[in-house]
MARKETOR-355109 format. One record per residue (C-alpha): x negated, y negated, z. Coordinates in steps of 0.02 Angstrom, whole numbers, plus 50000, padded with zeros to 5 digits. Layout:
N
<r xx="X" yy="Y" zz="Z"/>
...
***
This chain:
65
<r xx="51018" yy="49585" zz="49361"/>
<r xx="50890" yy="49708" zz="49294"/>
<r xx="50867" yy="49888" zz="49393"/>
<r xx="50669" yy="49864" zz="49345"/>
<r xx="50621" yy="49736" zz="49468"/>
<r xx="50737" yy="49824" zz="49598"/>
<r xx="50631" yy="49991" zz="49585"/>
<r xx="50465" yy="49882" zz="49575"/>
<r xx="50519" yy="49780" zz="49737"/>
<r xx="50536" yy="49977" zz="49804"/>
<r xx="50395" yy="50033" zz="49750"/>
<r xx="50281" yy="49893" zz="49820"/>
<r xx="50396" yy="49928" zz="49972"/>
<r xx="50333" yy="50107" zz="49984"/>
<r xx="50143" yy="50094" zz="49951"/>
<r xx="50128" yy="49937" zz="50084"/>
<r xx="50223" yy="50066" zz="50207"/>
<r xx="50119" yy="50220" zz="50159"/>
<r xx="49953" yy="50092" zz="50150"/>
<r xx="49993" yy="50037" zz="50329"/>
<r xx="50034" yy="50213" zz="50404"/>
<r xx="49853" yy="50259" zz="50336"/>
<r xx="49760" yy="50125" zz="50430"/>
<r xx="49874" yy="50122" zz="50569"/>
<r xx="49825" yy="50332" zz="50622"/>
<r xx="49635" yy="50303" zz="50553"/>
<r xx="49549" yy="50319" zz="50706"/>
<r xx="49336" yy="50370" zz="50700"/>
<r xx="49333" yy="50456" zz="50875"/>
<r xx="49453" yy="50593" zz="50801"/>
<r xx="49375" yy="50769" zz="50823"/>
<r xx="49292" yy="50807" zz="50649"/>
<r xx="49315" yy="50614" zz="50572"/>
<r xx="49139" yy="50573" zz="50484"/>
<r xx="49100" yy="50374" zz="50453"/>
<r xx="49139" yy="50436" zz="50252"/>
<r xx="49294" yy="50505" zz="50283"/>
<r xx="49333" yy="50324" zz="50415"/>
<r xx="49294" yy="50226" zz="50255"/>
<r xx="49394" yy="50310" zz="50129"/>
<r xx="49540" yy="50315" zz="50218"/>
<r xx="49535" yy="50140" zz="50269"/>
<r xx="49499" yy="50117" zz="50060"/>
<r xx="49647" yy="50204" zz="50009"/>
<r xx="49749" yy="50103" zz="50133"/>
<r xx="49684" yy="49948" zz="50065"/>
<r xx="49727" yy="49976" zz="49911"/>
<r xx="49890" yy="50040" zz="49928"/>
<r xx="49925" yy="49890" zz="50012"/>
<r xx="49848" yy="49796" zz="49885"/>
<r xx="49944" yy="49870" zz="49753"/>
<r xx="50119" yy="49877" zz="49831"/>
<r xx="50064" yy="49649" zz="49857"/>
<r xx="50045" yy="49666" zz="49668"/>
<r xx="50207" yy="49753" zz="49625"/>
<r xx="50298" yy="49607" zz="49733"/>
<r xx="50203" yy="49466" zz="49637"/>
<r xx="50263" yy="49541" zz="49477"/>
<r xx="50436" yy="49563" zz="49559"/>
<r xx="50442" yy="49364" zz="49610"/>
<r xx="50364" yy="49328" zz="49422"/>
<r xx="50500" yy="49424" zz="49332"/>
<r xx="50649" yy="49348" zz="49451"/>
<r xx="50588" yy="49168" zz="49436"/>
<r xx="50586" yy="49174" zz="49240"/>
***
């Protein structure tokens, strides 16, 4: 077996982790949070998570073949 899915299965492994720690501490009441700030963060979470989904997929493609 390959090292390259291994380190893309760890990857995806480390941006759904760092993806979920973001929206798991965004909180608005949070002494100088603004509704931009709120948003972004819960962005960047969503697309780490997305991301880290997408590095899996092409994990699962590249072991099936």
């Amino acid at each position: 077996m390959e090292s390259k899915p291994f380190f893309l299965w760890i990857i995806g492994a480390g941006l759904i982790t760092f993806g979920a720690l973001i929206a798991g501490q965004a909180r608005y009441d949070v002494l100088g949070a603004t509704t931009t700030s709120f948003a972004i963060a819960l962005l960047v979470s969503f697309i780490f998570i997305l991301l880290g989904g997408l590095f899996w997929i092409t994990v699962a493609g590249v072991i099936h073949k």
